[in-house]
N, C-alpha and C positions, 0 to 999 in steps of 0.2 A: 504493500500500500504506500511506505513511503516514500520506493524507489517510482510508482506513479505518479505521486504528488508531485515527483523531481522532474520524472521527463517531459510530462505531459505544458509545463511552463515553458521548458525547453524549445520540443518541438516548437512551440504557440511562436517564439521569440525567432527561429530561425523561417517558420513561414511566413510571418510578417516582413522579418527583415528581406525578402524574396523578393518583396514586391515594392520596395522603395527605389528601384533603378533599374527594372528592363524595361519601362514606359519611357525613360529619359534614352538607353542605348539601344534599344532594338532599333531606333531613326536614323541613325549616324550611317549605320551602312545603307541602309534604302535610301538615302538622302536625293541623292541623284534623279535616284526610279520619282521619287517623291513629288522633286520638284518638274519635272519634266509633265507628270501623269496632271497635276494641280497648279502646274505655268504659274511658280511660284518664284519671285527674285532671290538673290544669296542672304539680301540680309530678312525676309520676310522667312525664305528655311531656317537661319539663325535664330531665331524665334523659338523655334520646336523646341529647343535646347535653353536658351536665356531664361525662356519665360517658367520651368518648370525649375531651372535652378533659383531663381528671384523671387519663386513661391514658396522654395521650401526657405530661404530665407525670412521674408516678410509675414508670413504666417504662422511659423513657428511659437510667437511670443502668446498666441490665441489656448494653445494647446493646454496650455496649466490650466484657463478658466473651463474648456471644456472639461478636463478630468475632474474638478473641481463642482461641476454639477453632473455630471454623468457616473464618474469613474474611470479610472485609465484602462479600464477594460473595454467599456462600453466607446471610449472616445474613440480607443485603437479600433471596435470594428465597426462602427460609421465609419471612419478614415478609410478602414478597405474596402467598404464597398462605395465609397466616394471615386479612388483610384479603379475599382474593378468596374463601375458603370464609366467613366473616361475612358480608360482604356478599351472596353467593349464599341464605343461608340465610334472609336475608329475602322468600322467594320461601312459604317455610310461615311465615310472621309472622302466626299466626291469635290470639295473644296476647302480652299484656305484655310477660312473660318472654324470652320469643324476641327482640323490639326491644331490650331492655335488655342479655341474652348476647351479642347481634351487636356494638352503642355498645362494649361491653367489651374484646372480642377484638378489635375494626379498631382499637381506640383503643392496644392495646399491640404490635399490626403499625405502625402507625402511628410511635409512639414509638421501635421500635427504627429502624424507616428513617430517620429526618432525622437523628439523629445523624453515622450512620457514611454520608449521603450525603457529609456536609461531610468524611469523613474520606479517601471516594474521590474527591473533588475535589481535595483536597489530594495524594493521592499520584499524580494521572495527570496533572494539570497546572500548569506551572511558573507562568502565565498564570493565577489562577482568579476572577478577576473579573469577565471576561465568563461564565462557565460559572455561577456564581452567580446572575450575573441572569437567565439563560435557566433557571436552578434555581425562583427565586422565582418567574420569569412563569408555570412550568411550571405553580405550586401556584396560585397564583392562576387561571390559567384553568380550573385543574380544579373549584377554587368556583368560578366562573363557570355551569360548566359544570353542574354539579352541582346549583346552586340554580334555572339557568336553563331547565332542558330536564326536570324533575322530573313537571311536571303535565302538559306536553305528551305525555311519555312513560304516564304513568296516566293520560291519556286516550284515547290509542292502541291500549294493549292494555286498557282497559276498568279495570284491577288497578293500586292503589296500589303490590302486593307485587310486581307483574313491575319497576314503573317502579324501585323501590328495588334491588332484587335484580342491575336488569340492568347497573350498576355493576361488577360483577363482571368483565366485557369487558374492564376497561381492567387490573387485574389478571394474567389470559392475556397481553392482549397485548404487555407486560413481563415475564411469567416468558420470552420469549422471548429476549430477551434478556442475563436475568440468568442464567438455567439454563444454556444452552450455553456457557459461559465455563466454567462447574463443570466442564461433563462433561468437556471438551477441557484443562482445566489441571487438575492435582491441587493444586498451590502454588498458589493464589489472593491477592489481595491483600492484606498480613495488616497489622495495625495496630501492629505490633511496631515495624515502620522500619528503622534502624540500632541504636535501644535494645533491651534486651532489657525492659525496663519505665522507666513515668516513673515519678514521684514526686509519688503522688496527691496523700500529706500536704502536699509541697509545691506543689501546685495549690489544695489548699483549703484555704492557709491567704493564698492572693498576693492583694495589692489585686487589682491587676489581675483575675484570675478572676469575684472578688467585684461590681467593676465591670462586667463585663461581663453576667455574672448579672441585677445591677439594670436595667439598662438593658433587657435582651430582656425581662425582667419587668413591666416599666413600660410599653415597647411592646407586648405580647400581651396586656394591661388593656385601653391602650387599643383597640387594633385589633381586638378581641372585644366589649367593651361597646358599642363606636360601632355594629358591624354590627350587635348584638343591640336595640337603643335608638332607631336614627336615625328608622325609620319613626313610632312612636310620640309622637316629639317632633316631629317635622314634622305630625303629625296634632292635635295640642295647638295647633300654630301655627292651626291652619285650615284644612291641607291633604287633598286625599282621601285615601281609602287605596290610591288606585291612583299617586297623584300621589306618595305617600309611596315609596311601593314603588319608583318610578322614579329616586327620590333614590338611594336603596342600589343602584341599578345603576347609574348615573351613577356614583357614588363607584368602586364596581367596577372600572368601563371606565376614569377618570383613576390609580386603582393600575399598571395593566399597564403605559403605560411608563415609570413612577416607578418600580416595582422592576426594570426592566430595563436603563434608563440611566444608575442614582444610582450603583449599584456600578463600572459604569464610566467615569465621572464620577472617582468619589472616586478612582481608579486612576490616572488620568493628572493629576487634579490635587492631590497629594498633601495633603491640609490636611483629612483627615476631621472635626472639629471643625466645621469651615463647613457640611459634608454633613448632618452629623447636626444640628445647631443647626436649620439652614433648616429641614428640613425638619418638625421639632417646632415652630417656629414658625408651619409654614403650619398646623397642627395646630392653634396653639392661637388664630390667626386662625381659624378656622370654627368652632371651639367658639364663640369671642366673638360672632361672628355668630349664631348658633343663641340662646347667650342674648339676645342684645338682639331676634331675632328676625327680623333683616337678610339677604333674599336665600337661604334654605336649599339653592335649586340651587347657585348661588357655593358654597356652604361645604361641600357634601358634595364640591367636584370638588378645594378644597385641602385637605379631610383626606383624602379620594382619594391626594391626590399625596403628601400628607404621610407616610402611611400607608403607602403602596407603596415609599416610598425608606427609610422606616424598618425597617419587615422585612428588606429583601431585603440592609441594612448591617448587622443583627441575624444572618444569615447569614453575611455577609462576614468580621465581626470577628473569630470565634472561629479562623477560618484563618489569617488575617492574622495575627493575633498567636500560633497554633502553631509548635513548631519542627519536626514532624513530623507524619505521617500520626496515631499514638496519642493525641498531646495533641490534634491537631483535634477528633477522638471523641471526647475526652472533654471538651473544654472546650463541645463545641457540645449534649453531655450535658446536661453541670452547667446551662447556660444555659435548655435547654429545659427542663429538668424543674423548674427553681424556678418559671419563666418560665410557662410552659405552670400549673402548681397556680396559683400568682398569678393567671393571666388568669382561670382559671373563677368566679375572685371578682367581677371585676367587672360582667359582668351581673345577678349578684345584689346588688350592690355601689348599682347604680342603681335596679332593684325597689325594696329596701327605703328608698332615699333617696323615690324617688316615692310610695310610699304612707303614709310617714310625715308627709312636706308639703302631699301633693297635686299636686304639679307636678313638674316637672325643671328648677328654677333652680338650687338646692341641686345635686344631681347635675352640672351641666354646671360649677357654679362647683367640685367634686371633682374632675372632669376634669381644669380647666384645672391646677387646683395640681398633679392626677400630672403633668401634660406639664411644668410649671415645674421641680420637681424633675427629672426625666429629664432635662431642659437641663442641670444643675447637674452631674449625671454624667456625662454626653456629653463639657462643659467638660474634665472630670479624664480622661475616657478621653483626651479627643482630645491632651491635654499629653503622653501617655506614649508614648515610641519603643514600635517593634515590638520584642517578642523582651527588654527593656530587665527583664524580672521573670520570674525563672525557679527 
C-alpha cells in the first residue's frame, strides 16, 4: 500500500511533466510544411514558439491563486485538459489564427502546471531530489519526443494537422491520473500548508528570491537560444543540414542524464555551488569551442550536459530553499515567469546579433558573458544556507 501511495504520485508527476513541451517542439520540425500549407510569414511562424514561451512566462504568477481555490490537484488537471483541448484543436488548423489561439492557451496550461508541480513535490515528498530529476527527465523527453516523432507522425497519417493535434494523447492519458484523486478526495492538496498565507511582500523583496529568479532566467536564455541557434551555427561552420540537425539531438540525448543525476548528485553531496559552477562551465567550454570553431559534436554533448544539470537544479532550488508547500509555488512562480519572458528574448537576442554582423561570433561571445555572469550568481546563491532569508 505504501509503495502505491509512492508511485502512483510519481507516475501523476512524470505524465504531466509529458505534456508541458511537445505542443511547443513537435512545430519546429513541421515548420516549413506549416508555413507553406497556412502562407504564413517567418516572423508570424515565430509566433508558434514566442507566444507559448511568453505564456508560460506571464501566467505562471496566476497559478498559486488557482491552487489556492481549487487545489494543486484540481488546478494541475484543468491545466491538462486546457493544453489537451489546444492541442486537439490543431487537428482544424486550416489557418493562422487557429496555430496562434492553440501556442496561447497550451502556453498558459503550461504555465500554470510547472509551478505548482514543484509545489506537489514539495508537499508528498520529504526526499524530492530524486522526484525532480525524474520531473526534469520527464520534460525533457517529452521534447525529445515531440521534436522527434513530428514528421514521422505527418507522414503516416499523410496530415501535418493529425501529426500536431495527436499530442493531445498524452494529455488523456494524465487526466487519468490527476482527475480520480478529485473525485475520491474533496480536500485535495492545498498550498496553504500549516500557514494560512506567506508573505509575498516578503518574498519579493528577499535577495534570495531575486537570486534565484536571475539564475532560472539566465539558464532558460540560454537553454532556448542554444536549441533555437545550434543548427544554424554549425551550418556556418560547414556542416550539412542534416549533420547540423544531428548536433541538436546529440545535445538532446547528453541532457537526459544530466538532469536526472545532477539533482541527485547535488543531494548527497551537499556543496550546490560546485553543481551549479560545473556545470555552466561545461556550458561555457562548448560555446568557446563553437566560436573558435573546435569539434561542434564535442561541444553540443557538454552544453548537452551543461544544460541538463542546469535546469533540472533551476527546478530543484526553489524547493530546496521553501519552507512549505505555498512558498515552493510560489517561489518556482516568481522564477519561471521572469525566467520563462527573459528566455523568449534570447532567440531573438541572436537573430538580431547575426544579421547585424553577418555571423555569430558577436552572438556566441553574448552567450558566453550571460553564462559568466550566471556563475557570478550561482557563486552568491550557493554561499547562502537553506531556509537562512525568510
Amino acid at each position: 500500500m505504501k509503495m502505491k501511495q509512492t508511485i502512483l504520485p510519481i507516475m501523476a508527476i512524470i505524465l504531466a511533466s509529458l505534456n508541458l513541451r511537445p505542443v511547443i517542439t513537435s512545430v519546429s520540425p513541421l515548420l516549413g510544411t506549416i508555413r507553406e500549407s497556412l502562407h504564413m510569414s517567418a516572423a508570424s511562424a515565430s509566433l508558434l514558439t514566442s507566444l507559448a514561451v511568453l505564456c508560460m512566462g506571464l501566467f505562471a504568477p496566476i497559478a498559486l491563486k488557482l491552487a489556492n481555490r481549487w487545489s494543486i490537484e484540481r488546478a494541475i488537471a484543468y491545466s491538462l485538459i486546457l493544453i489537451g483541448l489546444a492541442t486537439t484543436s490543431r487537428y482544424f488548423a486550416y489557418s493562422a489564427w487557429v496555430m496562434h489561439v492553440t501556442a496561447l492557451f497550451a502556453g498558459i496550461g503550461i504555465a500554470i502546471v510547472g509551478p505548482l508541480l514543484s509545489g506537489f513535490i514539495k508537499a508528498k515528498f520529504a526526499n524530492p531530489s530524486r522526484i525532480v530529476g525524474i520531473y526534469s527527465l520527464a520534460l525533457v523527453v517529452g521534447a525529445a519526443l515531440g521534436s522527434g516523432l513530428s514528421i514521422p507522425l505527418s507522414t503516416i497519417f499523410h496530415s501535418w494537422q493529425i501529426s500536431a493535434a495527436s499530442w493531445a494523447l498524452l494529455a488523456i492519458i494524465a487526466l487519468f491520473f490527476w482527475w480520480k484523486p478529485i473525485e475520491r478526495k474533496t480536500h485535495s492538496t492545498s498550498t496553504t500548508g500549516n500557514k494560512n498565507t506567506i508573505s509575498i511582500k516578503q518574498i519579493l523583496t528577499s535577495e534570495k528570491a531575486w537570486l534565484l529568479t536571475g539564475f532560472f532566467g539566465l539558464m532558460a536564455f540560454m537553454f532556448y537560444t542554444i536549441m533555437a541557434w545550434l543548427p544554424p551555427i554549425a551550418e556556418q561552420m560547414g556542416y550539412s543540414k542534416h549533420d547540423a540537425g544531428m548536433m541538436l539531438t546529440l545535445l538532446t540525448i547528453a541532457q537526459m542524464p544530466a538532469t536526472f543525476l545532477v539533482p541527485i548528485l547535488n543531494n548527497r553531496f551537499q556543496h550546490r555551488a560546485v553543481w551549479l559552477v560545473a556545470c555552466s562551465l561545461l556550458e561555457l567550454i562548448g560555446l568557446s569551442m563553437l566560436l573558435f570553431s573546435i569539434n561542434p559534436w564535442l561541444s553540443s554533448v557538454l552544453i548537452g550536459i551543461g544544460a541538463g544539470g542546469l535546469f533540472s537544479l533551476g527546478l530543484t532550488l526553489p524547493i530546496d530553499e521553501a519552507e512549505d508547500i505555498q512558498e515552493a509555488s510560489f517561489l518556482a512562480a516568481m522564477t519561471q515567469s521572469v525566467g520563462f519572458v527573459f528566455a523568449a528574448l534570447g532567440p531573438l537576442f541572436v537573430g538580431l546579433v547575426r544579421d547585424y554582423t553577418g555571423n555569430f561570433t558577436a552572438a556566441i561571445i553574448g552567450m558566453m558573458i550571460i553564462v559568466i555572469v550566471m556563475i557570478m550568481i550561482q557563486l552568491k546563491i550557493g554561499n547562502q544556507k537553506p531556509h537562512a532569508t525568510h
